[in-house]
C-alpha positions as CSV (number, residue, x, y, z in Angstrom):
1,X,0.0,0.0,0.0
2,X,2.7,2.5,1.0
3,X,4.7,1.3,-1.9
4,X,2.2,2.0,-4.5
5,X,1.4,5.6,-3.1
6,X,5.8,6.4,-2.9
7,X,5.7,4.6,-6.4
8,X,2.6,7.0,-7.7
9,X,4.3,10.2,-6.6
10,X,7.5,9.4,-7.2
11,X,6.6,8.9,-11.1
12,X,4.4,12.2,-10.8
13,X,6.7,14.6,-9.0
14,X,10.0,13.2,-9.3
15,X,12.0,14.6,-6.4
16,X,9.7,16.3,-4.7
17,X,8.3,13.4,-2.2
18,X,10.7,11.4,-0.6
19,X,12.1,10.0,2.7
20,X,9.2,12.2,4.8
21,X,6.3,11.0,2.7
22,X,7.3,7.0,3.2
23,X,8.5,7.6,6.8
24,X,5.0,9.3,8.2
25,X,2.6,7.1,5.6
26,X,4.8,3.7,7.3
27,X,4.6,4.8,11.1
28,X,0.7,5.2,10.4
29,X,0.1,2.3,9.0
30,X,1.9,0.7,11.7
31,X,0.3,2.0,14.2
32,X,-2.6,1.6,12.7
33,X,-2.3,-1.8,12.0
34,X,-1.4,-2.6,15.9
35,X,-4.1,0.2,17.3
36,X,-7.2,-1.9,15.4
37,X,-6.8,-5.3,17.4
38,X,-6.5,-3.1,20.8
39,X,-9.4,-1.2,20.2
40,X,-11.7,-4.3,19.2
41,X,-10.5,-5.4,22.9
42,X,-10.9,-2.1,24.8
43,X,-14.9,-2.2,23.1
44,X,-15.2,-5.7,25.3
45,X,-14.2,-3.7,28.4
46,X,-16.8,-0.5,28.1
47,X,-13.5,1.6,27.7
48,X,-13.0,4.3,25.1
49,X,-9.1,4.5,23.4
50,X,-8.9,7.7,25.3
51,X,-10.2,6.3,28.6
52,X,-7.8,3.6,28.2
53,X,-4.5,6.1,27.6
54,X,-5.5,8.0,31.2
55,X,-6.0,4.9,32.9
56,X,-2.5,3.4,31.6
57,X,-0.6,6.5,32.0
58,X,-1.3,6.2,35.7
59,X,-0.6,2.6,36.0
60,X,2.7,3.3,34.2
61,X,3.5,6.0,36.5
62,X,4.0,4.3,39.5
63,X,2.6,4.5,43.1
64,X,0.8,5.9,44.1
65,X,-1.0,6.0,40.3
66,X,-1.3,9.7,40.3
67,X,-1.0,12.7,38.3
68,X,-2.3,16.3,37.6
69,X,-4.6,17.0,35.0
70,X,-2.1,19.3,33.1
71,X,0.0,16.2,32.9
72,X,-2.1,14.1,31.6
73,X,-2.9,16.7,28.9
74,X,0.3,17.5,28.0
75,X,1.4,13.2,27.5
76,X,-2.1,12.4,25.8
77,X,-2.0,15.4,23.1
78,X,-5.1,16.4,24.6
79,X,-7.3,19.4,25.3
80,X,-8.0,20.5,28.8
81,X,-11.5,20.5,28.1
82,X,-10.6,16.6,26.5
83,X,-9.2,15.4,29.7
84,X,-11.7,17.1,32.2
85,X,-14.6,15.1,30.0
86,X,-12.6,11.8,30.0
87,X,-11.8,12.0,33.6
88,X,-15.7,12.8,34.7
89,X,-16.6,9.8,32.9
90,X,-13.3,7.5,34.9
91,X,-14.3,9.4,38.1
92,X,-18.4,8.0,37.8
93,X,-17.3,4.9,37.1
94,X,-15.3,4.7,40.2
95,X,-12.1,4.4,38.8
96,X,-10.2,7.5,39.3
97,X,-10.1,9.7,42.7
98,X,-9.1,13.2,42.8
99,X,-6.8,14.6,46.0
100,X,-6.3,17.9,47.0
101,X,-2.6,19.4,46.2
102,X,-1.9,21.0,49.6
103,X,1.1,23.0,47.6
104,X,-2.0,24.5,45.6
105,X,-5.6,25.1,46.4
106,X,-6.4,25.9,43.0
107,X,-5.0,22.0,41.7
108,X,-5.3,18.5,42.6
109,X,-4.2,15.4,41.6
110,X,-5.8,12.6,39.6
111,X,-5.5,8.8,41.1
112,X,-6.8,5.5,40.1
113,X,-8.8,3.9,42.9
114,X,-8.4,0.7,43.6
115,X,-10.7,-0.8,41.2
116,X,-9.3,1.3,38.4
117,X,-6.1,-0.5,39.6
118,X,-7.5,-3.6,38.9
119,X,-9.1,-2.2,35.6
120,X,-6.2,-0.7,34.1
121,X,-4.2,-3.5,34.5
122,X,-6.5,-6.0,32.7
123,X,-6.6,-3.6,30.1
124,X,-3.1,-3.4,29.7
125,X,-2.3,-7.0,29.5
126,X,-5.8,-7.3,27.1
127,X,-4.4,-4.8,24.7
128,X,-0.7,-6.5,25.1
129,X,-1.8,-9.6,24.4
130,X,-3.7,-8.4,21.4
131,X,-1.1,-6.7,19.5
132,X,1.5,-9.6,20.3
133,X,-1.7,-11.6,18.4
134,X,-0.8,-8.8,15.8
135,X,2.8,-9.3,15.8
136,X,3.1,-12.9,15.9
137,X,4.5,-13.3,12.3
138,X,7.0,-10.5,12.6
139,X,10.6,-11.9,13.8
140,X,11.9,-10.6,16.7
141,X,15.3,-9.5,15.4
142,X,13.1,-7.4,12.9
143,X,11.2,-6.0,15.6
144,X,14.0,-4.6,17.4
145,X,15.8,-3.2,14.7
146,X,12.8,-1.1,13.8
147,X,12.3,0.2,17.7
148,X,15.7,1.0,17.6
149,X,15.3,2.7,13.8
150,X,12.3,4.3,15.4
151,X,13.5,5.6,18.7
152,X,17.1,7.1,16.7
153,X,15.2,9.1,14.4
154,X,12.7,10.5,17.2
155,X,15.4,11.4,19.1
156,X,17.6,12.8,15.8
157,X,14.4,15.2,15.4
158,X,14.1,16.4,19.1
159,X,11.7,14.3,20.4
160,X,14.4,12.6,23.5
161,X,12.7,12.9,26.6
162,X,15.4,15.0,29.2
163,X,16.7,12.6,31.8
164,X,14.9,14.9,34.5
165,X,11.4,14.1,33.4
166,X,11.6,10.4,33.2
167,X,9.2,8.9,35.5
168,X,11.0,5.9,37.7
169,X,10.0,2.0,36.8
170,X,6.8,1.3,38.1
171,X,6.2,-1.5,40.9
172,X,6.0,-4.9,39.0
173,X,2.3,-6.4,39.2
174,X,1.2,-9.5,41.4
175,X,3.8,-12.4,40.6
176,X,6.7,-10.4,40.3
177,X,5.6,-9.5,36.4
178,X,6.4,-6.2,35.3
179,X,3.5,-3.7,34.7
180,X,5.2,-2.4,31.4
181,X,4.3,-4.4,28.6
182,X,7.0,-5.7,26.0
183,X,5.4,-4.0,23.4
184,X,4.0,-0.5,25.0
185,X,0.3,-0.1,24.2
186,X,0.3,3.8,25.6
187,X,3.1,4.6,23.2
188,X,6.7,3.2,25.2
189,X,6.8,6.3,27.3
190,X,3.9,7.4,29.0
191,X,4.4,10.1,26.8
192,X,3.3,9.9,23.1
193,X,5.9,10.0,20.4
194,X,5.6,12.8,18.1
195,X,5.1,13.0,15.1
196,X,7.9,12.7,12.6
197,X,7.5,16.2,11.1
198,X,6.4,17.3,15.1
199,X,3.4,19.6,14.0
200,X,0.4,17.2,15.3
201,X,-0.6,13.9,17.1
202,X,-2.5,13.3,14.3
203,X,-1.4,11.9,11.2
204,X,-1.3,14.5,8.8
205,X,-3.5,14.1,5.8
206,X,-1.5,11.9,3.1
207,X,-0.3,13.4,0.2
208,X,-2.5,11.3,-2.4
209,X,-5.5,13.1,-0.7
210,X,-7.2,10.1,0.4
211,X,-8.1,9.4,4.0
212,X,-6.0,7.9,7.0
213,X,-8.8,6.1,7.7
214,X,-10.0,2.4,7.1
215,X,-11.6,2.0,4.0
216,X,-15.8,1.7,4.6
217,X,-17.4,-1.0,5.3
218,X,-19.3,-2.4,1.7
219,X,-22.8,-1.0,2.8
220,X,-21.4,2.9,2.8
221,X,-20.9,2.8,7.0
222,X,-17.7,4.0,8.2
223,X,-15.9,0.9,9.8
224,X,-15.0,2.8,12.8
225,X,-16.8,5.4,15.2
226,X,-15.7,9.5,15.0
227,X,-13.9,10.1,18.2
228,X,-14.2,13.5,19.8
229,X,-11.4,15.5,21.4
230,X,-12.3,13.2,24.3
231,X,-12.4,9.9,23.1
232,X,-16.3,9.6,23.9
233,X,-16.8,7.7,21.3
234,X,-18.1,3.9,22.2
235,X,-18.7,1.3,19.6
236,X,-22.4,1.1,19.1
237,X,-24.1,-2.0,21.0
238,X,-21.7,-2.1,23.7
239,X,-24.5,-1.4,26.8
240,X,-23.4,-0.6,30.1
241,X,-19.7,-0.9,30.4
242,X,-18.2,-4.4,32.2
243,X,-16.8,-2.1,34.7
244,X,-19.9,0.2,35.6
């Protein structure tokens, strides 16, 4: 698929697309092609893709599973207004708390309760499990070299996280496993890499003019839901969440 577009514009406009075009157009159809399993197993547990990120961000981050609203903004790509909707929906459900910051009467802080705890952790390992479904064909050799391609050109374009900002390893799960997958479902970090030309999160529209998106289903409906700023969109049919 990415072949055929770098092929098309290469014959049309010789010199003009090039290394940018096939390296944004790959690392969307990868992650694509790992974000559609995870989803398909988030829609089993009532959780929305943007529900999911807050919840794992705060797993990742370690006891005691808490951070400020700004934070989570600012690692999600996220409006303000985006993660105050996404958290009212966590805190009903009984999976987030908030705390007073006694530094600041004007902030707090944003925890998983106990049962978003337990939550976020099936999650995790349901959306783990799922892409290494995804991934089973793909040798492990290959993998690495093209985290390590990955994570070289991310850093060659100023996306390298400073040392001081690094969150420490967070407490390994019951059994001694560790809470951060193999294959990161909330983007390695628990902050999102950027994108490779660093204007947006999202990927930028492709060059051929045709959409991002999966192609529509063969009756004319779109094969997945619009998601708002704040990832309110659930998959139709779904009910009342698992975790309600």
């Amino acid at each position: 698929m990415v072949d055929e577009i770098a092929d098309a514009w290469r014959a049309e406009l010789p010199g003009v697309t090039g290394v940018g075009l096939e390296l944004s157009k790959r690392a969307a159809r990868l992650s694509a092609l790992l974000t559609v399993p995870v989803e398909a197993e988030l829609s089993r547990l009532g959780l929305t893709k943007a529900e999911y990120d807050v919840l794992a961000v705060l797993r990742s981050s370690g006891e005691p599973y808490r951070l400020r609203p700004s934070v989570l903004a600012q690692r999600l790509v996220l409006t303000s207004g985006g993660v105050s909707n996404v958290l009212r929906r966590l805190e009903s459900a009984d999976l987030i708390e908030r705390d007073p910051d006694p530094a600041d009467a004007r902030s707090s802080w944003v925890r998983l309760s106990e049962r978003g705890v337990r939550i976020a952790e099936t999650a995790v390992r349901a959306a783990s499990a799922a892409q290494a479904a995804r991934l089973r064909d793909l040798p492990p050799e290959t993998a690495q070299r093209a985290i390590d391609a990955l994570r070289a050109a991310l850093i060659a374009l100023g996306d390298a996280v400073p040392d001081g900002e690094r969150s420490s390893r967070p407490a390994p799960l019951a059994g001694g496993r560790s809470s951060r997958p193999a294959a990161p479902v909330d983007g390695g970090s628990t902050r999102p890499a950027a994108p490779v030309d660093g204007t947006s999160s999202r990927p930028a529209a492709p060059v051929d003019g045709t959409s991002s998106r999966p192609a529509a289903a063969a009756d004319g409906r779109s094969s997945r839901p619009a998601a708002a700023d704040d990832g309110s969109s659930r998959p139709a049919g779904l009910g009342r969440p698992d975790w309600a």
